[in-house]
PATOR-990146 format. One record per residue (C-alpha): residue in one letter; x, y, z. Coordinates in steps of 0.05 Angstrom, whole numbers, padded with zeros to 5 digits, always signed. Layout:
! residues N
aXYZ...
END
This chain:
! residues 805
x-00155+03552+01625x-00123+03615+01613x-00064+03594+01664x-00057+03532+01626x-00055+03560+01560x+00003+03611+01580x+00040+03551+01606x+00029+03509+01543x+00053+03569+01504x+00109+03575+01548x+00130+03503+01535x+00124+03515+01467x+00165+03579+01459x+00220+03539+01507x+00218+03481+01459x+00227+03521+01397x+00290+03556+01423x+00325+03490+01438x+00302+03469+01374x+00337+03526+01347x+00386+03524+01381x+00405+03451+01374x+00391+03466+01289x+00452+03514+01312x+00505+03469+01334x+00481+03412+01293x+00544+03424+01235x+00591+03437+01303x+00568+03375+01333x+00557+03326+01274x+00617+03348+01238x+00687+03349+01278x+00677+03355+01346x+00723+03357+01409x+00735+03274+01427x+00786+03256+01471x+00807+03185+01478x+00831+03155+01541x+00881+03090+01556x+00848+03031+01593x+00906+03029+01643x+00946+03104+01633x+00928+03169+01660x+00941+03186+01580x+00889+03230+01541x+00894+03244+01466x+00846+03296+01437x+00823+03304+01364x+00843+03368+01327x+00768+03405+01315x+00756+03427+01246x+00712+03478+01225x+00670+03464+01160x+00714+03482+01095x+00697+03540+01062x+00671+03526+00985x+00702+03594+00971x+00769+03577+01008x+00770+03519+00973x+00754+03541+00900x+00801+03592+00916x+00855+03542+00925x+00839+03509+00857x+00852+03571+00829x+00915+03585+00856x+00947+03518+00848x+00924+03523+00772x+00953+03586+00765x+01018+03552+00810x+01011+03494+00754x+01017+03542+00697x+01079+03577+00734x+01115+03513+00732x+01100+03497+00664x+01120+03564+00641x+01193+03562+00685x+01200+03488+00655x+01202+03516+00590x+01240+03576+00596x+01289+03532+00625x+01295+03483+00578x+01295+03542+00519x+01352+03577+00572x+01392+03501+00562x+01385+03495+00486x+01414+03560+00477x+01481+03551+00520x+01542+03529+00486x+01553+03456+00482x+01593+03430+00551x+01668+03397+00537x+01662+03331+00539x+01668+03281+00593x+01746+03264+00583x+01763+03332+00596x+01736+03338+00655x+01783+03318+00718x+01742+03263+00754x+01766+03280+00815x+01748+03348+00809x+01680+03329+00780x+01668+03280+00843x+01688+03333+00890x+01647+03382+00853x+01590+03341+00856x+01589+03321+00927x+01605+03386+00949x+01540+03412+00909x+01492+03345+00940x+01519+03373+01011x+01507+03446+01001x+01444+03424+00973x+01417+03385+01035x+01439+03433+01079x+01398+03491+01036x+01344+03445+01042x+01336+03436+01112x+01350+03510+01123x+01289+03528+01068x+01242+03485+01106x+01242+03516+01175x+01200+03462+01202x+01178+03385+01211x+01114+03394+01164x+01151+03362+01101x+01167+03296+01147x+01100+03293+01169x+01065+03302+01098x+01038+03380+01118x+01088+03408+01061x+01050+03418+00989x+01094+03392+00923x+01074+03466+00893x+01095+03509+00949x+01149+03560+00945x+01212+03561+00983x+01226+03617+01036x+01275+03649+01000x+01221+03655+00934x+01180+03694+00975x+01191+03762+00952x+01132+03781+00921x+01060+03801+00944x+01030+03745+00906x+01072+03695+00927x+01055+03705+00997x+00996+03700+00986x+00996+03634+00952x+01043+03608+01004x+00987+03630+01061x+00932+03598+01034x+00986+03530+01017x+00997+03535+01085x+00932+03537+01115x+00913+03478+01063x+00966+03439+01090x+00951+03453+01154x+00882+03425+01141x+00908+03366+01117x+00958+03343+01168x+00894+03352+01225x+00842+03312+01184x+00901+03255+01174x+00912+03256+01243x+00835+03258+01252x+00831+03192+01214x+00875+03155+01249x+00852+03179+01317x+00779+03156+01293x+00811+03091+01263x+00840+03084+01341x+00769+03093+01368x+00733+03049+01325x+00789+02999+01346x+00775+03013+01426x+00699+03011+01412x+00709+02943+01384x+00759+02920+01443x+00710+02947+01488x+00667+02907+01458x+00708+02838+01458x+00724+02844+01530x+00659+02847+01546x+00639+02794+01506x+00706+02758+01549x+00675+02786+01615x+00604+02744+01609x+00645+02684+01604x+00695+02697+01658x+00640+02724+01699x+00600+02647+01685x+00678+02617+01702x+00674+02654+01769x+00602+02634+01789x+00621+02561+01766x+00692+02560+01806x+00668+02604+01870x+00741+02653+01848x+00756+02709+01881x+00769+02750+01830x+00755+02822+01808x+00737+02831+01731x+00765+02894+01700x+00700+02923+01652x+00719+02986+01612x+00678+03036+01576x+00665+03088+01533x+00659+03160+01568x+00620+03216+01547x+00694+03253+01524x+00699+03190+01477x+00622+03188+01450x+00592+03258+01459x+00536+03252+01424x+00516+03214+01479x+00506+03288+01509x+00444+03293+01470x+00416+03233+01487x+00351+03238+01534x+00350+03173+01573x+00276+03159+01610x+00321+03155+01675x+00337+03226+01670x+00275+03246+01663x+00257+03270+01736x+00195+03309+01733x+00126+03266+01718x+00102+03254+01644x+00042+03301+01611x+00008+03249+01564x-00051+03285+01522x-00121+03243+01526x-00111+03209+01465x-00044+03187+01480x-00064+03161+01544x-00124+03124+01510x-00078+03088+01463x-00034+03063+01517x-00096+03050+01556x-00116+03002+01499x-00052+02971+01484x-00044+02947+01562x-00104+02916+01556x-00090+02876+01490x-00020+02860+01524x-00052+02837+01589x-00105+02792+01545x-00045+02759+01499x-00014+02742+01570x-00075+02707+01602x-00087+02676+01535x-00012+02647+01540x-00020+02619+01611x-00078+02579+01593x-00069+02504+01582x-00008+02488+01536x+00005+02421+01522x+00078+02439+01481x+00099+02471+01531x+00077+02441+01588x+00104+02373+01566x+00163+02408+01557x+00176+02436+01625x+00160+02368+01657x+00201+02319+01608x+00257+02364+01587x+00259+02419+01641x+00239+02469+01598x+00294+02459+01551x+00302+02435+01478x+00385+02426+01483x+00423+02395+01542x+00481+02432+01571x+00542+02393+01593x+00565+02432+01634x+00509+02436+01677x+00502+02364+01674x+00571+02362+01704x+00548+02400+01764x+00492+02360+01783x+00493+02307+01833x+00483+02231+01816x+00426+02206+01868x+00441+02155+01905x+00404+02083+01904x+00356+02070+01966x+00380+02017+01990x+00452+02040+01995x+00421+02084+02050x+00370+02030+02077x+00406+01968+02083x+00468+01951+02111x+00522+01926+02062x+00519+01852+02076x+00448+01848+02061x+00456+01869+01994x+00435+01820+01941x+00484+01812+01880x+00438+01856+01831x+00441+01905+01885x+00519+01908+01892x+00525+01894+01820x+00479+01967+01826x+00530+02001+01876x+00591+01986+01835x+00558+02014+01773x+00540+02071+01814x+00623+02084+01852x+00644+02082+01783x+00597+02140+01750x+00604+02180+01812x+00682+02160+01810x+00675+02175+01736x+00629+02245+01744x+00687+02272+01795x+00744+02260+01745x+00703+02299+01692x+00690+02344+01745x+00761+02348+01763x+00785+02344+01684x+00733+02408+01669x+00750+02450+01722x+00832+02450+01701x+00795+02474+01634x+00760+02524+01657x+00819+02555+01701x+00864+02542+01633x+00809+02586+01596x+00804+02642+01654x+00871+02648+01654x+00876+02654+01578x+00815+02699+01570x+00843+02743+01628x+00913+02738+01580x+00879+02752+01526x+00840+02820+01560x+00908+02841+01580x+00948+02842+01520x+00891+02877+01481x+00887+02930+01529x+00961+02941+01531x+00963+02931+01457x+00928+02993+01458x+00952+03031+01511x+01015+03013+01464x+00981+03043+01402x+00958+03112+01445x+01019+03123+01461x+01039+03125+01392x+00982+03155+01371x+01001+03218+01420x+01078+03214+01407x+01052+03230+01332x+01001+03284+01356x+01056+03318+01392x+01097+03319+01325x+01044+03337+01286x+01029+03403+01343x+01111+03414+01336x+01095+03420+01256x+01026+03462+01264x+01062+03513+01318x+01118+03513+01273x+01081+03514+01214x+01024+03578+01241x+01087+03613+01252x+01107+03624+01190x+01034+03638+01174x+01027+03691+01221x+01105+03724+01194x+01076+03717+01118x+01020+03756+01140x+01046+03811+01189x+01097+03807+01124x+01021+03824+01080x+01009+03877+01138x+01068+03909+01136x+01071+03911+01058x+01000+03943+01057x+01021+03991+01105x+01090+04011+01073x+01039+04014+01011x+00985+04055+01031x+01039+04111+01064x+01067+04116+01006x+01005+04125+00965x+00991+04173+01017x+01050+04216+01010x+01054+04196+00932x+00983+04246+00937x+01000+04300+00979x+01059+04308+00939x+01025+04304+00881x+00975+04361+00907x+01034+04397+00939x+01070+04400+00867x+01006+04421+00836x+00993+04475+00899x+01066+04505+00883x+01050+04503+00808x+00987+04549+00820x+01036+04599+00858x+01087+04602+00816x+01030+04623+00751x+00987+04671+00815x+01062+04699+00837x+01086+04717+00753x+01023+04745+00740x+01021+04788+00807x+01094+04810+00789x+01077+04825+00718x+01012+04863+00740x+01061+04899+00795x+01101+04923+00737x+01052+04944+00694x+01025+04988+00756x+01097+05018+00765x+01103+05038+00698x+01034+05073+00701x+01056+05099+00765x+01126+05130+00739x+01086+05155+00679x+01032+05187+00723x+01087+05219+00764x+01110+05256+00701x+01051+05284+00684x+01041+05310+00750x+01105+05345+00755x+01088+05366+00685x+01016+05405+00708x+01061+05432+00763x+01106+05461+00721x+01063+05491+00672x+01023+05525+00729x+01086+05559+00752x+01102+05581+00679x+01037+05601+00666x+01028+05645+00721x+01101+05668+00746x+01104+05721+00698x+01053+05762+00740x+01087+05797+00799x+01052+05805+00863x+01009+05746+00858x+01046+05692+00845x+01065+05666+00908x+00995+05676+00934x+00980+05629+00871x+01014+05575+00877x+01002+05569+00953x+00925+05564+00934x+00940+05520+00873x+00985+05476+00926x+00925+05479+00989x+00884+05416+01000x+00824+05400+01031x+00849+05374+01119x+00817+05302+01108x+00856+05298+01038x+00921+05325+01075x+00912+05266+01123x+00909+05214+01077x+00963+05239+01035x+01003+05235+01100x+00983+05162+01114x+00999+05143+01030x+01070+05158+01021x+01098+05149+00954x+01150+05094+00950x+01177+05055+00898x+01181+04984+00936x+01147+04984+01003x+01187+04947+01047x+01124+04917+01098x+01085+04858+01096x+01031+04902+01125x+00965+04919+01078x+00963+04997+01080x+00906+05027+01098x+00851+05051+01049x+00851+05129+01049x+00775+05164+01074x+00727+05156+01014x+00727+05224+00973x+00651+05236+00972x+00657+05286+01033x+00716+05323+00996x+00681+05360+00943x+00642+05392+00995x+00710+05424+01030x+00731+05434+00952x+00676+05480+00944x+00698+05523+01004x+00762+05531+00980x+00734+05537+00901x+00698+05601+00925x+00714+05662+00921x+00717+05678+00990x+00786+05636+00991x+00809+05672+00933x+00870+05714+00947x+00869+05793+00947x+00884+05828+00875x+00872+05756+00837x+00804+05770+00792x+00755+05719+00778x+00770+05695+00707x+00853+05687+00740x+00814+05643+00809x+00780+05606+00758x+00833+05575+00710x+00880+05563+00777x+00813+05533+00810x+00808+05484+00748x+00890+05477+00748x+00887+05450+00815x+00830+05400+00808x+00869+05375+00746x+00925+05372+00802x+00886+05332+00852x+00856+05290+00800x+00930+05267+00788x+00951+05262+00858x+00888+05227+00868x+00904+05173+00821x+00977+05167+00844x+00953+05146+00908x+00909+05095+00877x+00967+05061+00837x+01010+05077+00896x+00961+05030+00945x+00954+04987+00892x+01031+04974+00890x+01041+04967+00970x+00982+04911+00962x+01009+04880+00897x+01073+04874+00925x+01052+04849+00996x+01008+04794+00955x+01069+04771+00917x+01110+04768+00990x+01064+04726+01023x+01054+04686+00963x+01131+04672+00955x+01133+04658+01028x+01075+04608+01014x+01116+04583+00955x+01177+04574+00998x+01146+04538+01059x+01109+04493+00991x+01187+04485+00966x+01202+04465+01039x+01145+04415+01039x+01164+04380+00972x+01226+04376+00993x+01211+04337+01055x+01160+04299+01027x+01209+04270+00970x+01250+04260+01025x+01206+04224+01061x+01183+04181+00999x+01256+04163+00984x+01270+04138+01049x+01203+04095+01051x+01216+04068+00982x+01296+04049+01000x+01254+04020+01064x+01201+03984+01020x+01271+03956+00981x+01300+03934+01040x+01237+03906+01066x+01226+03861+01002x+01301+03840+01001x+01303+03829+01075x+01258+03773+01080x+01238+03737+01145x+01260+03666+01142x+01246+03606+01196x+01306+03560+01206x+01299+03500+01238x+01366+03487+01281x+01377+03414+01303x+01432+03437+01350x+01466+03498+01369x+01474+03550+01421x+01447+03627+01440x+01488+03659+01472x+01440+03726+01475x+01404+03733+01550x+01338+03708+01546x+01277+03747+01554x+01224+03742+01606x+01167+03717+01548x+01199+03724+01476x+01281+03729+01459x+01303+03795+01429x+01341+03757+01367x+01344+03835+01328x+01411+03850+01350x+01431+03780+01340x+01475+03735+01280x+01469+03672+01259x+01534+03637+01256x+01549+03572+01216x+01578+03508+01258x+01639+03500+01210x+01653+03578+01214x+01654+03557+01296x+01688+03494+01283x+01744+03522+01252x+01744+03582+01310x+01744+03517+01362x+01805+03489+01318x+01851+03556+01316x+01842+03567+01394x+01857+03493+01399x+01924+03505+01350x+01936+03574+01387x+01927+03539+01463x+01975+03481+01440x+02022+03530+01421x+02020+03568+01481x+02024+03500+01522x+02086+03483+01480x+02111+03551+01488x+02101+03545+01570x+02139+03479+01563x+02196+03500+01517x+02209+03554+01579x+02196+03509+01627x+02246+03458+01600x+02299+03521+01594x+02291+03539+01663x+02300+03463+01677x+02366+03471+01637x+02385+03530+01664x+02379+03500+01739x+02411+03443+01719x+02476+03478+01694x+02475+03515+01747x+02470+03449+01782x+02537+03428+01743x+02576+03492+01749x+02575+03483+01828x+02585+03403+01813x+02651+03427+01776x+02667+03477+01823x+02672+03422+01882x+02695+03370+01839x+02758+03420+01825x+02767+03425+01903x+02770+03359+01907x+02831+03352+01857x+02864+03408+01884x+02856+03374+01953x+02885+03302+01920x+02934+03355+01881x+02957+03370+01950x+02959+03307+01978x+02993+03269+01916x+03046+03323+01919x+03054+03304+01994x+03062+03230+01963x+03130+03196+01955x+03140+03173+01890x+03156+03094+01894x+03202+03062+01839x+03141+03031+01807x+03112+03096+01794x+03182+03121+01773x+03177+03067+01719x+03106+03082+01703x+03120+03151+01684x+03199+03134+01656x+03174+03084+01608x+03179+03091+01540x+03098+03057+01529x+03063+03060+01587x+02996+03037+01539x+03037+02969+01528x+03044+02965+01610x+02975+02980+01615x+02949+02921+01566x+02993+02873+01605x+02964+02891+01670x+02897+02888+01640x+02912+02812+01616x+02937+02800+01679x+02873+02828+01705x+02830+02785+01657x+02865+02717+01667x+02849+02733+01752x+02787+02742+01733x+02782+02665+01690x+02814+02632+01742x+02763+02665+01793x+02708+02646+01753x+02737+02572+01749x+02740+02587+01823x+02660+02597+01824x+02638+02551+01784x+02679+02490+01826x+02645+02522+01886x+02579+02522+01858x+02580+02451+01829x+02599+02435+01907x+02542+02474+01932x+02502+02439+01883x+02527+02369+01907x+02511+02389+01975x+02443+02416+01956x+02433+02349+01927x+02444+02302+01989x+02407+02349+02036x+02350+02331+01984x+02358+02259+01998x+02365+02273+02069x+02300+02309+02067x+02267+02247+02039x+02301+02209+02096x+02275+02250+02143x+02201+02249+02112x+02204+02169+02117x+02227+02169+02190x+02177+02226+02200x+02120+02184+02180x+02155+02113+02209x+02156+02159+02276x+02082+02183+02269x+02062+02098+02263x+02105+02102+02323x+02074+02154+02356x+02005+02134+02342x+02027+02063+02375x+02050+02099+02439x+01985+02140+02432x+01953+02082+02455x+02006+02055+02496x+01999+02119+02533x+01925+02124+02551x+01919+02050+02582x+01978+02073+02627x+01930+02138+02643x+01885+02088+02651x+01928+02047+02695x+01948+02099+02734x+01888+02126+02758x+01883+02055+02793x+01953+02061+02825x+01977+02095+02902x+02011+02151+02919x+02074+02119+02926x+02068+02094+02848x+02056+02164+02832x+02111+02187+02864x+02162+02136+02833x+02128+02151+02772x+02135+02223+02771x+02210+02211+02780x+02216+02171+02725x+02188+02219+02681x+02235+02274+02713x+02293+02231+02690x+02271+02214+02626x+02260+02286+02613x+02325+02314+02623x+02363+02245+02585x+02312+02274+02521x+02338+02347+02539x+02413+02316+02545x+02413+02289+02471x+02379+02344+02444x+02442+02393+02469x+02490+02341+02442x+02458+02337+02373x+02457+02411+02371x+02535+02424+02394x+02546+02379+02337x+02513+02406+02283x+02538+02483+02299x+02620+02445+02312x+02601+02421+02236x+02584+02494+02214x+02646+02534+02252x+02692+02482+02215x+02661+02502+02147x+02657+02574+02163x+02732+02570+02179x+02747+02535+02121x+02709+02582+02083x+02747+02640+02111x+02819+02605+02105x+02801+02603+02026x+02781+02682+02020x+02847+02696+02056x+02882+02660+02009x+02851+02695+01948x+02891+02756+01913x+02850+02814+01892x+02882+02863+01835x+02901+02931+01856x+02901+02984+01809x+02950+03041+01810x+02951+03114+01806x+02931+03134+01738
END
């Protein structure tokens, strides 16, 4: 019992924990959970975006700051339209140059657009992820701002994943349901099969777990491998319940009269259907199988034509419904396939969008992480210069103290001197009056003042390590002279009288006894101001070098904060903006995980453009340059070219030179160059030269018109010759035939025939060969005679010759 106990508790404790820990993941798994939705005939997946539960304080933070964002607006709305009413009125309309208005205008609307897609710096506003009341990039320049813009983006963010969720769960819904349909489609394609005897596969989708995972926490009794515990009273109740069960059964196969007359008269059935009827077999009569068909009677035949035409008609129905059913397979299996690639159509969409919608997120949790290493970086530049804002604050107030502990250590310090100078003085002053008060007395005087000048050897020391100085020039602390308590016992050694000097009496050692303690009394306290000096003024030296290294440390720390707060300047004007390029190049050398764009510029396309265009002017320039020289050399060459042309061309008229002068000069050149207008002579022999030329036109043209002629009656002979051509081929043809019976024929004749034969032939060949030669020899005669005429003509024709110009 014990045993059992332990491992009921066991079971218990184990059951509680996955209790627990299912309470746990309950809001993970019942709210938005990982799905992923698969096509019925793609290798295409599309997961859901998972969305933790929203935050009640993220989210009544965000009605606060778009109601604050509202109030902004409203507030900008009016100062603008107070900022309008108070600028002078515009000229009107008519003054304004339309054209310069239009161009004005246009010029703004393009500037505008291209501002705008700059500003954006991602997809999110085409998708719906861009809030009406966030601020632009180039607002962001203050802490708050940011801030707003952060939390905007992280709403929008939201957003765009639980409108994506909805359609991806309105896509689901939509496959559950098509799942659905074509299995409804399946049971009656499967029924079509059975029916037909097809071979045909079915295709039956499903849902997978990815798609339905609560289905994960679903126990199923098949799962369920190890064997039941039932308590006793459990098992009791099922115990009793069989047995009712088991009685209700026996009870129901008793004797039934409904149902029994059912099964026999109706088969069980209430409703007939057809097309089962269809598939059953008319029986046949028995004595279509019994008797032989001339023994039939005439109600029997009368019976077996009734019974040819239902079977006749039971075959066409047959026939008629199983063209149906193949027409309804084939449009249920038409029907299966365009839903399935209606969706496979719609996933594909579906993750076209998603990848979009990622584009915008990536994009868009970008900027979120630069706005908040932007917060990060502002904190930071804050907090160091709180930090140094403090310690210069203390450092200022450090110096301050100095500068009050230094004046009062200097004015103390002078104080002391003065004291000092006056104690000095009074000193010299005792001195003196000891020597006037007891120079006058010969003998002893000396002796006198060398006891009223001895001192104790411990005193002597110290007065040796104290030396009296105005300034004292160390850094050192001098050392503190021997305490004076074991002085007055050496003072009363040399106050006695055994250190009084011969022929000096006792009332005389007395008053130089009490002259000299009035002496030490004020060397004593000379030393004591002197000390104090030397430590006064070593105080007020470390302290100034304290002050200065203070001075040094202000100094840098102003520094410092100047430089951070031109920084912080430059960090709120420099602000980091994302720029969406639709084309463009980078012509930086990529990095092995991120581009290094610090050292980089951002160049407009027209700036480029208009680079492109001056190379492009410069190039054709060159080009035409290149030509220009090109051409010149070409000109150059070909004068050159010319020059040697002249050069020979000048040989060759000094060589005619030579040989005209060699020339004898005929008396029709005589009266070429004697007459008085050689241009009149010249026209005349030109006229003479035309009319030749008439007259050998005239010439031409007769000859042509005779070639012509000529042309002409070969033509008809042609056509001549084509009729006896085809009179000869009726001819031939005739002979043809004539020919082959004498082949016949001669097969059937002797030798001798052949012979005689064979001569004939010979002779009839060369009398053909003999005419031929003769037509030929007449036909060329016929030519030579032209030609000779022909010849005889050109001989008789002048030709002009032109003289020696």
């Amino acid at each position: 019992r014990s045993d059992l106990g332990r491992a009921q508790l066991g079971c218990n404790c184990e059951g509680l924990v996955n209790n627990f820990i299912g309470f746990l993941f309950a809001p993970c798994i019942h709210g938005c959970h990982d799905v992923s939705m698969q096509g019925f005939h793609t290798d295409l997946e599309v997961k859901n975006f998972v969305l933790p539960k929203e935050d009640p304080s993220f989210k009544a933070e965000i009605a606060y700051l778009l109601q604050q964002r509202e109030l902004e607006l409203a507030e900008l709305k009016e100062r603008t339209k107070l900022e309008t009413e108070a600028m002078p009125e515009v000229p009107a309309a008519e003054d304004i140059d339309p054209d310069l208005d239009e161009g004005g205008t246009a010029q703004q609307q393009h500037d505008e657009l291209g501002l705008h897609c700059s500003l954006e710096g991602s997809i999110a506003h085409t998708l719906g992820g861009r809030h009406d009341m966030s601020y632009r990039q180039l607002e962001l320049c203050s802490r708050t701002r940011v801030y707003f813009q952060i939390h905007i983006i992280k709403h929008s963010l939201r957003n765009m994943k639980q409108t994506f969720n909805k359609e991806f769960d309105a896509l689901l819904m939509q496959k559950e349901s098509e799942v659905g349909r074509t299995q409804e489609r399946n049971t009656r394609m499967a029924k079509i099969i059975h029916d037909l005897d097809l071979n045909e596969k079915l295709f039956e989708p499903s849902m997978s777990l990815d798609e339905q995972p609560e289905r994960l926490l679903t126990v199923e009794e098949s799962e369920i491998k190890a064997e039941k515990w039932i308590p006793a009273e459990e098992r009791e109740k099922l115990e009793e319940q069989a047995r009712l069960d088991e009685a209700r059964r026996l009870a129901e196969m008793g004797d039934r009269p409904r149902e029994r007359a059912l099964d026999q008269m109706m088969q069980g059935r209430l409703e007939i259907d057809p097309e089962e009827e269809l598939f059953k077999d008319i029986p046949t009569p028995e004595f279509m199988d019994n008797k032989i068909k001339e023994l039939w009677t005439e109600e029997e035949r009368k019976i077996a034509k009734d019974h040819l035409a239902t079977v006749s008609k039971l075959e066409e129905d047959r026939v008629k419904h199983k063209k149906a059913l193949e027409a309804e397979f084939k449009k249920l299996q038409s029907s299966v396939a365009e839903a399935v690639t209606a969706f496979d159509e719609k996933l594909q969409k579906l993750h076209e969008s998603k990848l979009e919608r990622q584009t915008a997120i990536c994009q868009e949790e970008m900027k979120l992480s630069r706005l908040s290493t932007w917060l990060l970086t502002e904190d930071e530049l804050c907090q160091i210069d709180f930090e140094i804002a403090a310690e210069l604050e203390s450092s200022r107030d450090a110096k301050t103290e100095l500068e009050k502990v230094i004046e009062k250590a200097e004015g103390d310090n002078e104080n002391t001197r003065q004291e000092l100078e006056v104690r000095l003085l009074d000193d010299k002053a005792l001195e003196r009056n000891f020597k006037r008060d007891f120079g006058d007395r010969e003998g002893i005087s000396d002796l006198l003042v060398k006891a009223f000048r001895r001192r104790p050897k411990q005193l002597r020391k110290a007065a040796t390590l104290v030396t009296i100085e105005p300034m004292p020039q160390s850094f050192n602390r001098v050392k503190t002279p021997p305490p004076e308590a074991a002085i007055p016992k050496e003072m009363e050694e040399l106050d006695s009288m055994a250190c009084c000097p011969e022929g000096v009496d006792a009332p005389t050692w007395n008053l130089v006894v009490s002259a000299r303690r009035k002496k030490m009394k004020s060397e004593k306290r000379v030393r004591q101001l002197n000390h104090q000096i030397a430590e006064m003024t070593s105080f007020v030296r470390a302290r100034s070098k304290e002050k200065d290294c203070m001075s040094s440390v202000v100094a840098r720390l102003t520094q410092r904060l100047s430089e951070l707060r031109r920084e912080r300047e430059k960090f709120y004007g420099n602000l980091p903006l994302q720029l969406l390029l639709k084309q463009g190049q980078v012509e930086i050398v990529p990095g092995k995980f991120v581009t290094d764009y610090r050292g980089s510029e951002l160049i407009d396309r027209s700036i480029i453009d208009k680079f492109n265009i001056d190379i492009k002017s410069l190039g054709d320039a060159k080009v035409a340059t290149m030509l220009t020289g090109i051409e010149g050399k070409k000109g150059i060459y070909v004068l050159e070219w010319e020059h040697r042309k002249m050069k020979m061309q000048i040989e060759d008229l000094d060589r005619q030179a030579q040989v005209v002068n060699g020339l004898r000069v005929t008396k029709e050149l005589q009266k070429h160059l004697i007459a008085d207008n050689p241009r009149g002579e010249h026209h005349h022999y030109i006229d003479r030269l035309e009319s030749s030329l008439e007259r050998t036109d005239e010439l031409h043209q007769q000859r042509m018109a005779r070639l012509n002629k000529g042309l002409r009656n070969i033509k008809q002979k042609t056509q001549t010759r084509e009729q006896e051509n085809s009179d000869m081929d009726e001819q031939i043809t005739a002979r043809y035939t004539t020919v082959m019976d004498r082949i016949h024929l001669e097969k059937t004749f002797e030798p001798g025939d052949r012979q005689r034969l064979d001569k004939q032939k010979t002779k009839m060949n060369n009398m053909v060969q003999r005419s031929h030669a003769v037509t030929t020899a007449k036909r060329q005669g016929e030519q030579i005679a032209s030609l000779r005429g022909d010849l005889e003509r050109w001989r008789l024709k002048t030709f002009p010759v032109l003289p020696f110009m």
